[in-house]
C-alpha positions in Angstrom: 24.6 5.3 -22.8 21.6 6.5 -24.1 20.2 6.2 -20.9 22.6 8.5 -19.4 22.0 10.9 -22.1 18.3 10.9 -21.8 18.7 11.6 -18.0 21.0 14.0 -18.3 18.6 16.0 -21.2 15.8 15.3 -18.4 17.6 17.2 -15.7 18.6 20.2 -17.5 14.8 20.3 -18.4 13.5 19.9 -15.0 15.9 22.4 -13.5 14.9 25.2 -15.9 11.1 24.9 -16.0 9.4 27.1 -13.3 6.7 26.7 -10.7 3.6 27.9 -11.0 2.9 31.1 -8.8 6.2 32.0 -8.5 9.6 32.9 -9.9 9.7 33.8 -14.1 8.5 32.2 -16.5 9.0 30.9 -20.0 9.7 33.7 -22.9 6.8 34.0 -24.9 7.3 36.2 -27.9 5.4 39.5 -27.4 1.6 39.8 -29.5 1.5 36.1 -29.2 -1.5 34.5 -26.7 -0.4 32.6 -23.8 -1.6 29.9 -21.4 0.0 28.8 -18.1 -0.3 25.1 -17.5 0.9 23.3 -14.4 1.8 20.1 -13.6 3.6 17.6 -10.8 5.2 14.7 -12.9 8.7 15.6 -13.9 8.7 12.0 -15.6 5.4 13.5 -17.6 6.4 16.6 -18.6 8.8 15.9 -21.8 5.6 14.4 -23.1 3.7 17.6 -22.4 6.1 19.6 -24.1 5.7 18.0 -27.2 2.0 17.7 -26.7 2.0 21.8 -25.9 4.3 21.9 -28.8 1.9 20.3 -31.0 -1.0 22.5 -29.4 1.1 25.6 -30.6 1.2 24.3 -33.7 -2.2 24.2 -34.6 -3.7 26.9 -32.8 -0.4 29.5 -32.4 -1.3 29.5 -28.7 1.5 29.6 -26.4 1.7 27.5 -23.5 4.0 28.2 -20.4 4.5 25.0 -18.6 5.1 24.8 -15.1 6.5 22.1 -13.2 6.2 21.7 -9.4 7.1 18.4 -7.5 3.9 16.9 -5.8 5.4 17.5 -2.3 4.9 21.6 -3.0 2.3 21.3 -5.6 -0.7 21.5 -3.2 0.8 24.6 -1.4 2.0 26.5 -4.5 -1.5 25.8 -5.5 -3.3 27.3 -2.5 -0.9 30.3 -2.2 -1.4 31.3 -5.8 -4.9 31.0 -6.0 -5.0 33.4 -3.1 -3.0 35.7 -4.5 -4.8 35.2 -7.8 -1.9 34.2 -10.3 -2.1 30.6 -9.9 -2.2 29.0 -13.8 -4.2 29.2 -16.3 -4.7 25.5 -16.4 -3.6 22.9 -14.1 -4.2 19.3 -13.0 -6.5 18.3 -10.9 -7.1 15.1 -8.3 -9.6 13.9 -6.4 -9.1 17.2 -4.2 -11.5 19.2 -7.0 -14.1 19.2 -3.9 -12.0 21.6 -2.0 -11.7 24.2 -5.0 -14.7 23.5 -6.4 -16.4 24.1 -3.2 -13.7 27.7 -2.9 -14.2 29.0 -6.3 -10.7 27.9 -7.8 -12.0 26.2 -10.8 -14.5 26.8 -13.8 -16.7 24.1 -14.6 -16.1 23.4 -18.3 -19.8 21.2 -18.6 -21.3 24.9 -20.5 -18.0 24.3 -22.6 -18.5 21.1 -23.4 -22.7 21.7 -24.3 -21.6 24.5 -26.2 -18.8 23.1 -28.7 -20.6 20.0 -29.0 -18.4 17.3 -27.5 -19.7 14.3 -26.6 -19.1 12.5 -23.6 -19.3 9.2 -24.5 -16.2 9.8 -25.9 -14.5 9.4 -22.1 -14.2 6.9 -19.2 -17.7 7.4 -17.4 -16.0 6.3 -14.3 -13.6 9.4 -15.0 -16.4 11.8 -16.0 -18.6 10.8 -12.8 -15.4 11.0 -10.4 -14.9 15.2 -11.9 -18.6 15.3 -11.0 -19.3 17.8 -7.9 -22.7 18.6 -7.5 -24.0 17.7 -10.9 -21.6 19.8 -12.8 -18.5 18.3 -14.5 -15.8 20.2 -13.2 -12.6 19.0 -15.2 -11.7 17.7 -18.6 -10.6 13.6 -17.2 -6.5 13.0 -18.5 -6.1 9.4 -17.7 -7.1 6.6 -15.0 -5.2 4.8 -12.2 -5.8 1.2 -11.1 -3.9 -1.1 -8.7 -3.1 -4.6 -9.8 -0.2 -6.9 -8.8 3.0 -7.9 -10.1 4.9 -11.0 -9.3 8.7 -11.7 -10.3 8.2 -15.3 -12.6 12.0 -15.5 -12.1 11.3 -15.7 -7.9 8.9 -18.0 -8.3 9.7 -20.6 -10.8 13.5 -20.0 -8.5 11.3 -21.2 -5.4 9.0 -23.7 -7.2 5.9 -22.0 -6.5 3.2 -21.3 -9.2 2.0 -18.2 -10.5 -1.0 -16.1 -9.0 -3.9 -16.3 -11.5 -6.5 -13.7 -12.4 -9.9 -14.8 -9.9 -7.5 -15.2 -6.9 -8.7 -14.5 -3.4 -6.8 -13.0 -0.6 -7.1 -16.5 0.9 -4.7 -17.4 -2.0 -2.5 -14.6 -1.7 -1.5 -15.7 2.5 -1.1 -19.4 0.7 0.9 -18.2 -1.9 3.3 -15.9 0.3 3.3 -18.5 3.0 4.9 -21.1 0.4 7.4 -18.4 -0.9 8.4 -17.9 2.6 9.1 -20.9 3.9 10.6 -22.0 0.5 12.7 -18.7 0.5 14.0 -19.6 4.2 14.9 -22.9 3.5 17.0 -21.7 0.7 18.8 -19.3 2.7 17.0 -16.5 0.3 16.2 -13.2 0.9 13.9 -12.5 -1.2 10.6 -10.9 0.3 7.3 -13.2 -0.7 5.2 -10.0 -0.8 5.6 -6.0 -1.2 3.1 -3.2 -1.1 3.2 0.9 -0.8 1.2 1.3 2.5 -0.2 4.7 1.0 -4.2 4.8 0.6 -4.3 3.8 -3.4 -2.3 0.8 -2.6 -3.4 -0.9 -0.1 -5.6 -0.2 2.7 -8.0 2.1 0.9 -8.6 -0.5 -1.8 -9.2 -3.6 1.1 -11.8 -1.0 2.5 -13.2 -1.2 -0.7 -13.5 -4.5 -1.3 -14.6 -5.3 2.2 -17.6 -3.1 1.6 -16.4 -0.1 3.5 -17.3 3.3 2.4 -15.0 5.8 4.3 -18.1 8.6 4.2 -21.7 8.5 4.7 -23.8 9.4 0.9 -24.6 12.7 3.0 -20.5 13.0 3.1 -21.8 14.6 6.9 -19.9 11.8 8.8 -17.1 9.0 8.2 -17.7 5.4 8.5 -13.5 4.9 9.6 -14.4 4.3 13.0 -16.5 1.1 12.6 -15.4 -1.9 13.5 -15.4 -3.7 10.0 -13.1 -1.3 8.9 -10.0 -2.2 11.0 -9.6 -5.2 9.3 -7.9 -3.9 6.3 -5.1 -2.9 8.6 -5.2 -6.0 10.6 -4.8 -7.9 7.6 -1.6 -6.0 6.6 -0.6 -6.2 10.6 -0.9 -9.9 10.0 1.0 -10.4 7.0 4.1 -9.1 8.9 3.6 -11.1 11.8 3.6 -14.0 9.7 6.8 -12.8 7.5 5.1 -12.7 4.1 5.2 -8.8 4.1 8.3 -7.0 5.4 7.6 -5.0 8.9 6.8 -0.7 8.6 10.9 0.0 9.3 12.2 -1.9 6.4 8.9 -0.4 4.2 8.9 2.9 5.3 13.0 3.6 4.6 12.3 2.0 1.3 9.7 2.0 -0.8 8.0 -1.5 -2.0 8.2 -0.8 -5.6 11.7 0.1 -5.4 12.5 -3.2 -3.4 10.3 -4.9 -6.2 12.4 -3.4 -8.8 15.7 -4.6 -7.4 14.4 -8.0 -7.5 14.2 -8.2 -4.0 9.9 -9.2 -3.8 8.0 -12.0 -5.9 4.8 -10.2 -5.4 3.9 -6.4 -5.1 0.5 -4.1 -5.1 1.1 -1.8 -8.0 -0.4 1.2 -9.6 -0.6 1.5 -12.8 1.2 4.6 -12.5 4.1 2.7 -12.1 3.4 1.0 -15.8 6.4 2.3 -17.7 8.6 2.0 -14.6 7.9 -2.0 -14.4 8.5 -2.1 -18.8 11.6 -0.8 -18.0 13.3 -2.7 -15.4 15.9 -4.6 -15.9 14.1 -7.8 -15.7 10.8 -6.5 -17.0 10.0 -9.5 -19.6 10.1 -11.6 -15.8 7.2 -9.7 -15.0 3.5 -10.9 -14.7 0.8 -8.7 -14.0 -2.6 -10.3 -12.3 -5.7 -8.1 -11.3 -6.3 -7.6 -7.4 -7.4 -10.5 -5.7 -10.9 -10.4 -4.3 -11.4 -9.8 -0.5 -14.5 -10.1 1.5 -16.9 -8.6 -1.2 -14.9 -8.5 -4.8 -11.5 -7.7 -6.1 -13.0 -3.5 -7.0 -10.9 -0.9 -7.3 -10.9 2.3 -6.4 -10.6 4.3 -9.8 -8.2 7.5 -9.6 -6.8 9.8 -11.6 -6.2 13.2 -12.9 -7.4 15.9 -14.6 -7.3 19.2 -16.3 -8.9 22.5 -14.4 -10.1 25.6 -15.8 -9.1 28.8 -12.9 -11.7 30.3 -12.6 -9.5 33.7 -12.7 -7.5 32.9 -16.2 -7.7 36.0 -18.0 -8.0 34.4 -21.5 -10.4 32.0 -20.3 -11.4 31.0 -24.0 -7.5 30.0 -24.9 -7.1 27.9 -21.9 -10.5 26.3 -22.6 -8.9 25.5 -26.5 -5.6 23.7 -24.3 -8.0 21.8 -22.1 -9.8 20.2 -25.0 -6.9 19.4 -26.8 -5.2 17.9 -24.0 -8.3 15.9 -23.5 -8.6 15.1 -27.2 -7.5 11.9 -29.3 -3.9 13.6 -30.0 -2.6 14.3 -26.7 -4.3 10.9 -25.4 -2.6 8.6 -27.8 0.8 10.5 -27.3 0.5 9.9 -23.7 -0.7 6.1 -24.3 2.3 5.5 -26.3 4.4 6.7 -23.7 2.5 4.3 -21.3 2.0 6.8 -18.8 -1.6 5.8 -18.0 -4.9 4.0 -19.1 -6.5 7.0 -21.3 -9.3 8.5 -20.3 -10.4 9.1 -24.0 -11.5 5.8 -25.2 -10.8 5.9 -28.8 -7.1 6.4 -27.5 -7.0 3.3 -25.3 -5.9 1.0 -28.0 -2.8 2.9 -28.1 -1.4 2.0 -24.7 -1.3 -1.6 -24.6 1.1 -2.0 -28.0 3.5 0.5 -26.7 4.6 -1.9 -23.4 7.4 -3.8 -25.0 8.4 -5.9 -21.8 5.2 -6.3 -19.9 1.7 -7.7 -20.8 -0.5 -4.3 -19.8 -3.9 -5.9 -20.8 -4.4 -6.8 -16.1 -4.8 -2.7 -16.3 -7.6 -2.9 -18.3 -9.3 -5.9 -16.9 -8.8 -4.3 -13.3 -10.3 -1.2 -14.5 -13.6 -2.8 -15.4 -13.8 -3.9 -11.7 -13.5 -0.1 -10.4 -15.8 2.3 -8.1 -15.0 5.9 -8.5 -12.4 6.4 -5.4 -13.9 8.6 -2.4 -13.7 11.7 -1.8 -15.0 14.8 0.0 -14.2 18.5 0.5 -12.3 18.6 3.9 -10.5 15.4 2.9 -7.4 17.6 2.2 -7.9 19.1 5.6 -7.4 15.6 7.9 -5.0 14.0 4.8 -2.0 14.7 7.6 -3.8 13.6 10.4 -4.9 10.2 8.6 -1.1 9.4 7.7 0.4 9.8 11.4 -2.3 7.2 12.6 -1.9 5.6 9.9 1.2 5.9 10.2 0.7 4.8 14.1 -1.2 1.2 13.4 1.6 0.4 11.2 4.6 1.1 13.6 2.4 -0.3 16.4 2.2 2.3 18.8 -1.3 2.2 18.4 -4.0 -0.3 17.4 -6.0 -0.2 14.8 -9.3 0.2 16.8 -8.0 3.1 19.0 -5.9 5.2 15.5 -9.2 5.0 13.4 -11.7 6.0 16.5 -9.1 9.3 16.8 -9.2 9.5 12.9 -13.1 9.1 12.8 -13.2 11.7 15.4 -11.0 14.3 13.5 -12.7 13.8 10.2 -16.2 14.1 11.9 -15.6 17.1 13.4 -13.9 18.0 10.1 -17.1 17.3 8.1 -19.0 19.8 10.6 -17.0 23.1 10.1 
């Protein structure tokens, strides 16, 4: 019941916040300052509005949050900034290149030298991947890892032991081959292994670990083409053929996190994004968390995450500054980290998030981060992001192979790289 009523409270507050460069706004009582802030996450933003709340509080600066779903974000985002009302402060991914590079967002590194903050107080990792051209662009919010989760209840079911951290992917074919052929004999269903065939994932970490970097140092020209960096999808290609991961149709109508949390996969490639989701399913104390395991060169992960921009074009540049430190500041960090939304990116608030999982052990986050490279990027990577999931897209569906989608997609971002 309480559920329901939560859900319910949710939707009414989604469906009344607006988006950012359109439509009206919150009422903000006249004389009063105001800041715009927008945001993606609709499973984020009651904590925002009690961290804005809070903000208000101590400063009587009001804050207009904005709320766009992640499939218009990016557009809403471009069209406003063109017109020049985008908000005052907004997150921020590894796309900052792109409106860095355009003139979108301050860098807040003068903000930080002059108020004295000290960056030792965040993630490097997170301070280095806001980094464009020696100035720190963004205040860092939080970080993203990808681990795995496994379904003890599936295995001990099956008789098949659990993975443990130090694993290699020569483990992880062993240990889905077992649950396979166990799961057959049974007359199960269950799938032995699950996984999001997005970049994060998968395929972008086993790039990673197999000592691929997608782009040159000079970021001039893409390193997708090579031969050694096929093998990231071959490996996925293979795990299908050999029934331990289920084929792109029964994956692509259903995602493997939501297969995973209907108990329908022992093991599954997770972000820890997805923390609070696993803590709350309905079999969440079944749930073991391991870190990745290692591939041809280590088990590293790509470190993601978001941030907080500064528009260049805010009017009251100063009160959206004030916001952007105090969402990057011990407060709104531990409020976050108690609402297990991510690893902080503020270090003093890290020992917040782990005590606030109830069901799940959290602590494979943190060792996984520790094994982490900041995640690539590059300015025209938003330009070829479409192009890269129909090939993608292609190698998985097997229209085409792996050698002749990436040569097309090395060819597209290359010429990409050169406008």
């Amino acid at each position: 019941m309480k559920k329901l009523i939560f859900s319910m409270v949710l939707l009414v507050i989604i469906l009344t916040v607006p988006v950012f460069g359109g439509g009206g706004r919150q009422s903000v009582p006249a004389g009063k300052k105001t800041v715009s802030f927008a945001l993606w996450d609709e499973i984020q933003y009651p904590v925002f509005a009690e961290i804005c709340k809070q903000f208000t509080q101590e400063t009587g600066i009001e804050v207009d949050l904005q709320l766009t779903p992640w499939s218009q974000y990016w557009t809403k985002l471009d069209a406003a900034a063109t017109a020049g009302n985008a908000a005052d402060v907004f997150w921020m991914n590894i796309f900052l290149p792109k409106y860095a590079d355009a003139g979108v967002i301050e860098p807040v590194d003068s903000y930080f030298t002059r108020d004295g903050l000290d960056k030792s107080a965040w993630s490097p990792a997170m301070l280095n991947l806001y980094t464009y051209k020696d100035r720190l662009y963004t205040m860092p919010k939080g970080m993203d890892v990808v681990v795995v989760a496994y379904n003890k209840a599936i295995f001990d079911k099956y008789g098949v032991s659990y993975p443990t951290e130090g694993w290699t992917w020569q483990d992880l074919e062993r240990i889905g081959a077992q649950l396979r052929d166990k799961i057959q004999a049974a007359g199960g269903s269950e799938y032995p292994l699950l996984m999001e065939l997005d970049p994060q994932p998968s395929y972008l970490q086993f790039w990673l670990q197999d000592g691929v970097v997608p782009y040159s140092a000079s970021g001039s020209s893409s390193n997708i083409g090579r031969p050694e960096a096929r093998k990231a999808f071959d490996d996925i290609l293979k795990l299908m053929d050999q029934r331990i991961l289920p084929n792109f149709t029964i994956l692509s109508d259903t995602k493997g996190t939501d297969l995973f949390l209907s108990g329908r996969g022992a093991l599954l490639y997770v972000g820890s994004w997805k923390s609070s989701v696993l803590d709350g399913a309905s079999f969440a104390s079944q749930i073991g968390l391991v870190p990745m395991p290692s591939r041809g060169v280590s088990n590293v992960c790509a470190l993601g995450g978001i941030s907080y921009a500064l528009n260049s074009r805010a009017k009251d540049k100063e009160s959206a500054w004030q916001l952007i430190k105090f969402l990057g500041g011990e407060i709104s960090n531990r409020l976050q980290a108690e609402a297990r939304i991510e690893i902080p990116a503020y270090l003093k608030a890290q020992p917040s998030y782990i005590p606030s999982f109830q069901n799940i052990d959290p602590t494979a986050f943190i060792k996984q981060s520790a094994a982490s490279t900041v995640y690539p990027s590059h300015p025209k990577m938003f330009d070829w992001d479409g192009v890269q999931t129909e090939l993608v897209t292609e190698i998985f569906n097997r229209t085409k192979s792996s050698a002749q989608a990436l040569q097309e997609l090395a060819a597209e971002v290359d010429a990409l790289m050169k406008q």
